[in-house]
VOBA-1610 file (N, C-alpha, C; in pm, whole numbers, padded with zeros to 5 digits, always signed):
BEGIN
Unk+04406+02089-04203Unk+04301+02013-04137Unk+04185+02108-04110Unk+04077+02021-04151Unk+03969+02120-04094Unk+03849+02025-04005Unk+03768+02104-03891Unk+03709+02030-03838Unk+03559+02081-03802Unk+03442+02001-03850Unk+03334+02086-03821Unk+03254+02035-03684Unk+03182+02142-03577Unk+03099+02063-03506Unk+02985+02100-03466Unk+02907+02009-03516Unk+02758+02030-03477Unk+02707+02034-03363Unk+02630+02150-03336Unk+02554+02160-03212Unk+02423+02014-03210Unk+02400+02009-03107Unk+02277+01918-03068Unk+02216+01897-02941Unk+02226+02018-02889Unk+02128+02059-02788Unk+02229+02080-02658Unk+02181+02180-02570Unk+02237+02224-02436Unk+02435+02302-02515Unk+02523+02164-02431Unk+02656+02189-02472Unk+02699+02048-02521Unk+02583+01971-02590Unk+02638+01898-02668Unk+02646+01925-02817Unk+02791+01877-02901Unk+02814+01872-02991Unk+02879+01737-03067Unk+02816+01710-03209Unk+02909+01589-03281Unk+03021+01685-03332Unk+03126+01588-03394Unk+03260+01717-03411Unk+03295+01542-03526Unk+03369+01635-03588Unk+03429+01532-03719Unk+03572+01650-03734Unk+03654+01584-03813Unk+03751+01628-03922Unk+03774+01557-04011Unk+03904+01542-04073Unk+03920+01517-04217Unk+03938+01366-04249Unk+03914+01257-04098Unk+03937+01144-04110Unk+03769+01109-04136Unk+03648+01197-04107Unk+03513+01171-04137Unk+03474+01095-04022Unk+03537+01152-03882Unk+03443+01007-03795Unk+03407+01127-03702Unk+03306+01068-03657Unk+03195+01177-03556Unk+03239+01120-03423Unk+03281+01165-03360Unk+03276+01233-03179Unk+03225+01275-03157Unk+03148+01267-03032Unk+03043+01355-02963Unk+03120+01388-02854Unk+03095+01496-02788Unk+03173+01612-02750Unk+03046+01660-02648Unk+03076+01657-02511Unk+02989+01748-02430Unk+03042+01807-02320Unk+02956+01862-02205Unk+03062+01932-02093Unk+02985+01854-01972Unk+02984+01903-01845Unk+02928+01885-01714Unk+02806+01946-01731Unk+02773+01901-01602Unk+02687+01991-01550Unk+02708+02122-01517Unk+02807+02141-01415Unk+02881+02295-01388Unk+02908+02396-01540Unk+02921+02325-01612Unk+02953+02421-01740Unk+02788+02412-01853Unk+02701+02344-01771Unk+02578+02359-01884Unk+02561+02232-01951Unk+02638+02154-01955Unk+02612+02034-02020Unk+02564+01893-01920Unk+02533+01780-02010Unk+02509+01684-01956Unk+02559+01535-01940Unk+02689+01582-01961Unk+02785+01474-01960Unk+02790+01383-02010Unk+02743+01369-02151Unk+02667+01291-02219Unk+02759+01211-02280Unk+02879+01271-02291Unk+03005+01267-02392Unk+03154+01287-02329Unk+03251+01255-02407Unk+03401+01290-02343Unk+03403+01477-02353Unk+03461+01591-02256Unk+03468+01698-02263Unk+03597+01729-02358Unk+03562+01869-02438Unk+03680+01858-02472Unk+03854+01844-02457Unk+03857+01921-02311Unk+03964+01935-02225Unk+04012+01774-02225Unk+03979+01699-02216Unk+03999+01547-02150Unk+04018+01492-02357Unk+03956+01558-02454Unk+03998+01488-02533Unk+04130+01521-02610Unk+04147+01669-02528Unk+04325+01664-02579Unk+04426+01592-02464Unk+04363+01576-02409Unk+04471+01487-02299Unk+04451+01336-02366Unk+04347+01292-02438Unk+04370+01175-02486Unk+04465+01177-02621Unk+04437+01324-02682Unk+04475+01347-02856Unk+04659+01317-02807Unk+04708+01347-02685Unk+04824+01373-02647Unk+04857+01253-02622Unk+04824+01174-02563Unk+04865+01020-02519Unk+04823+00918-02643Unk+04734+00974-02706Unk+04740+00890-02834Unk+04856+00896-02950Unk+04901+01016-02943Unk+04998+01058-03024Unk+05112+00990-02969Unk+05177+01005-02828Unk+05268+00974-02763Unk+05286+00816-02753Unk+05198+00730-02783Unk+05151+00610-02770Unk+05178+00542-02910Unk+05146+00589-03022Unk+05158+00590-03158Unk+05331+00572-03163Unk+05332+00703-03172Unk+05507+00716-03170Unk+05557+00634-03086Unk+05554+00595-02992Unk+05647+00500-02908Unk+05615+00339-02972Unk+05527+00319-03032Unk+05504+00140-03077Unk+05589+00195-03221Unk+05582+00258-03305Unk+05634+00286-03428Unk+05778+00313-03419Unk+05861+00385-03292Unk+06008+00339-03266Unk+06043+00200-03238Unk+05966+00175-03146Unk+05990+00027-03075Unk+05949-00076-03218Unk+05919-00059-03298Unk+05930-00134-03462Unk+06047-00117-03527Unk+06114+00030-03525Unk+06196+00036-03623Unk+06361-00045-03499Unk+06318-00004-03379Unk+06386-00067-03320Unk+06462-00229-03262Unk+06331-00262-03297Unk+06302-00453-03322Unk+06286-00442-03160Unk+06198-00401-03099Unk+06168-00385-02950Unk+06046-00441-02961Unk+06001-00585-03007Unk+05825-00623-02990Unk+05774-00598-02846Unk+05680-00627-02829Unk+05596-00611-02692Unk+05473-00719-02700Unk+05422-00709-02586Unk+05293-00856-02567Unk+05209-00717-02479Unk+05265-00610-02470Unk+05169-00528-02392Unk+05169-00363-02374Unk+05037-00248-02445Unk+05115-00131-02382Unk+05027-00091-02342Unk+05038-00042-02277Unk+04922+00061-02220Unk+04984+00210-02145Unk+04919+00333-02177Unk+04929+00445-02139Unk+04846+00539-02085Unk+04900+00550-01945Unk+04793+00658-01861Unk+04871+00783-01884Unk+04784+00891-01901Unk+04824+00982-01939Unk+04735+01110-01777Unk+04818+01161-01699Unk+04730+01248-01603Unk+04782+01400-01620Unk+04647+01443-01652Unk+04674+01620-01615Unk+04644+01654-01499Unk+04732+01775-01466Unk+04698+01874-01391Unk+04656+01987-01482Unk+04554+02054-01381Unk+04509+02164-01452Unk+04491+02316-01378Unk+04456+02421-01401Unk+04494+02541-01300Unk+04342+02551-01247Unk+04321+02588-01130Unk+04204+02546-01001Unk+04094+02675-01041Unk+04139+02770-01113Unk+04053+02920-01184Unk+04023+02896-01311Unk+03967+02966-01370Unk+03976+02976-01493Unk+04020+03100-01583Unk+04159+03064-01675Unk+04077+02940-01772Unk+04109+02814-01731Unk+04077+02715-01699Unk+04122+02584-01645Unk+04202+02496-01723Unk+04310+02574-01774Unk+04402+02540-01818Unk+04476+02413-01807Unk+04588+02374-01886Unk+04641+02223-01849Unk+04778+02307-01815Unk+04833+02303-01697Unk+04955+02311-01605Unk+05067+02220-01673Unk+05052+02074-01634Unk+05124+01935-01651Unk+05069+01846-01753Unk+05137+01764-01790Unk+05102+01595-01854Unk+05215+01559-01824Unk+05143+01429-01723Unk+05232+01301-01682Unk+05221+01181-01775Unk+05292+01133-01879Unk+05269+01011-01945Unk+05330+00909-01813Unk+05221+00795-01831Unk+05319+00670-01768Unk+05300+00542-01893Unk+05382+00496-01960Unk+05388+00347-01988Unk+05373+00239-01928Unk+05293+00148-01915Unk+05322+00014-01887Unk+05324-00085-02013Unk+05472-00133-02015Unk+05516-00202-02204Unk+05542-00337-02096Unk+05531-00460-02162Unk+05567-00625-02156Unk+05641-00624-02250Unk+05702-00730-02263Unk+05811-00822-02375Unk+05911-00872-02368Unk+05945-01024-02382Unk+06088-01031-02366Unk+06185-00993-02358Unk+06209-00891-02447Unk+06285-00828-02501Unk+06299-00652-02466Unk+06209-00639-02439Unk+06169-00474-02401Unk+06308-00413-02236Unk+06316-00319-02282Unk+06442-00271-02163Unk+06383-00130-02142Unk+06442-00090-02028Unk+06385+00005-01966Unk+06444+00127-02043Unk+06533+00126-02097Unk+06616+00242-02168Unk+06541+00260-02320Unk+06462+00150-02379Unk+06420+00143-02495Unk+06274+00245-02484Unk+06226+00211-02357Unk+06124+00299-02301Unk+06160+00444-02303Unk+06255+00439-02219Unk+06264+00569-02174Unk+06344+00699-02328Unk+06397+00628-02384Unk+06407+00649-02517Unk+06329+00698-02587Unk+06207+00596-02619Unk+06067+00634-02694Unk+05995+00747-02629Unk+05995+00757-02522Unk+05941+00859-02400Unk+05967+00968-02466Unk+06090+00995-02489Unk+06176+01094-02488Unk+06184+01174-02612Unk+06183+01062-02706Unk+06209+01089-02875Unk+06040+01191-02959Unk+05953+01061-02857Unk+05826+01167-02907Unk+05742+01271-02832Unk+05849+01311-02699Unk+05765+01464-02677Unk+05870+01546-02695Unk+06008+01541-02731Unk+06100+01638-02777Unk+06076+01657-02942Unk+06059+01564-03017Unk+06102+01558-03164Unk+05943+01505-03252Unk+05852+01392-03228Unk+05772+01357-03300Unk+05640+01387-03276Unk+05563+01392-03164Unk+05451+01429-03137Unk+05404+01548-03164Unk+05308+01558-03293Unk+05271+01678-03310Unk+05137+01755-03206Unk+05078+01689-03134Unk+04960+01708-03039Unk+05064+01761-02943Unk+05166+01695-02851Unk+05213+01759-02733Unk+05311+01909-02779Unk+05372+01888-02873Unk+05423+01974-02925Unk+05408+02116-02988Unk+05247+02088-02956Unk+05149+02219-03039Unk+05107+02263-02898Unk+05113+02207-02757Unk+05056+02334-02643Unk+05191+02359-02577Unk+05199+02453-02524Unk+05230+02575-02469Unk+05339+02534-02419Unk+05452+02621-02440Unk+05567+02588-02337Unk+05579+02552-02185Unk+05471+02650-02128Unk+05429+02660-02028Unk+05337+02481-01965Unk+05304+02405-02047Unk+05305+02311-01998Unk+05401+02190-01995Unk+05417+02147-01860Unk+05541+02045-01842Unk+05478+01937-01868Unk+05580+01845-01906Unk+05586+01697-01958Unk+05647+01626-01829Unk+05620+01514-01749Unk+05635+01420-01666Unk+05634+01323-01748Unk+05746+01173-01748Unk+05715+01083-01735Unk+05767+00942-01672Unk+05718+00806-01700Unk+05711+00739-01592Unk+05718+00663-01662Unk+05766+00460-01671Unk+05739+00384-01692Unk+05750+00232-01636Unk+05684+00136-01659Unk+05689+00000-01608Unk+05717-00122-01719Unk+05857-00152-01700Unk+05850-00268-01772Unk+05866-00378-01687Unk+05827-00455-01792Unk+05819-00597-01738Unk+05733-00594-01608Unk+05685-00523-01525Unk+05639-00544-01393Unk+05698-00433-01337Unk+05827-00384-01367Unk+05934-00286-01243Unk+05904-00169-01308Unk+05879-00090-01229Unk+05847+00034-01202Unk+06002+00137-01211Unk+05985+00263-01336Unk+06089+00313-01338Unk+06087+00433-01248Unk+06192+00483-01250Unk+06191+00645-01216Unk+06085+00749-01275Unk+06039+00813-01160Unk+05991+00956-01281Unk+06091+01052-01324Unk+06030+01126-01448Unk+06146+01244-01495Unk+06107+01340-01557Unk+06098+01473-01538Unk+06068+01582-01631Unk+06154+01563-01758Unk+06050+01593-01846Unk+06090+01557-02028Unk+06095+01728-02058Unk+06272+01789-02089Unk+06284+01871-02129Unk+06219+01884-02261Unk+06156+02042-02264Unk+06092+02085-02398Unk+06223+02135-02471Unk+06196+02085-02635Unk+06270+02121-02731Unk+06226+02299-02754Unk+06338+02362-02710Unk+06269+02523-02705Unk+06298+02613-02870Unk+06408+02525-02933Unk+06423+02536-03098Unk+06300+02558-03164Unk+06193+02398-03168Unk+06073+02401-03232Unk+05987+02536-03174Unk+05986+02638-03096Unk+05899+02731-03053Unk+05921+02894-03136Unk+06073+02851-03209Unk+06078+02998-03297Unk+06177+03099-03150
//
């Protein structure tokens, strides 16, 4: 993969890779920019919940687990110095469906930050995985999602 990004004034930048679609990319104020755009920090916390989000509708297919609903908040913590690092990611699910069970969740949860997600799987050991989910309406347990420490060599 390769990804190019164009400057366009202050600390804004357009940014593409190999799918050809332009993002614009900026910072704060505190860092020089004008907030013009998503920062990058915040777009790997999305690259991470998009991935994690992906993979969980694509089990819940091979699984025959339909849904009428998903949605995923994804919250970092981050370290208060710099470099302002990402500490945590908390995934939470909220899935609908007749059919949908809390174990099918917590399953998918599980399957793509140990084994399929290549975005969560590419930062740092050092950051923990939380997660959380709601089906049907009911609210599950939270749970630290052990890292697969094999994939690290």
């Amino acid at each position: 993969m390769k990804a190019l990004l164009r400057h366009t004034g202050q600390m804004a930048f357009l940014a593409k890779a190999d799918s050809n679609h332009w993002v614009p990319v900026d910072a704060g104020p505190p860092s020089g920019g004008g907030n013009a755009a998503t920062a990058p920090i915040e777009l790997l916390v999305i690259a991470a919940g998009g991935c994690v989000s992906m993979d969980m509708v694509h089990i819940f297919g091979k699984s025959r687990k339909p849904f009428t609903r998903f949605d995923m908040e994804v919250e970092a913590t981050r370290a208060e110095t710099h470099p302002r690092r990402l500490l945590s990611l908390h995934f939470h699910a909220q899935v609908e469906g007749p059919e949908m069970t809390p174990d099918a969740i917590e399953k998918a949860i599980n399957l793509s930050l140990t084994k399929y997600c290549s975005v969560s799987l590419s930062l740092d050991r050092a950051v923990t995985f939380h997660a959380s989910y709601t089906c049907n309406g009911v609210p599950g347990q939270e749970w630290q999602v052990e890292r697969n420490m094999e994939l690290y060599g």
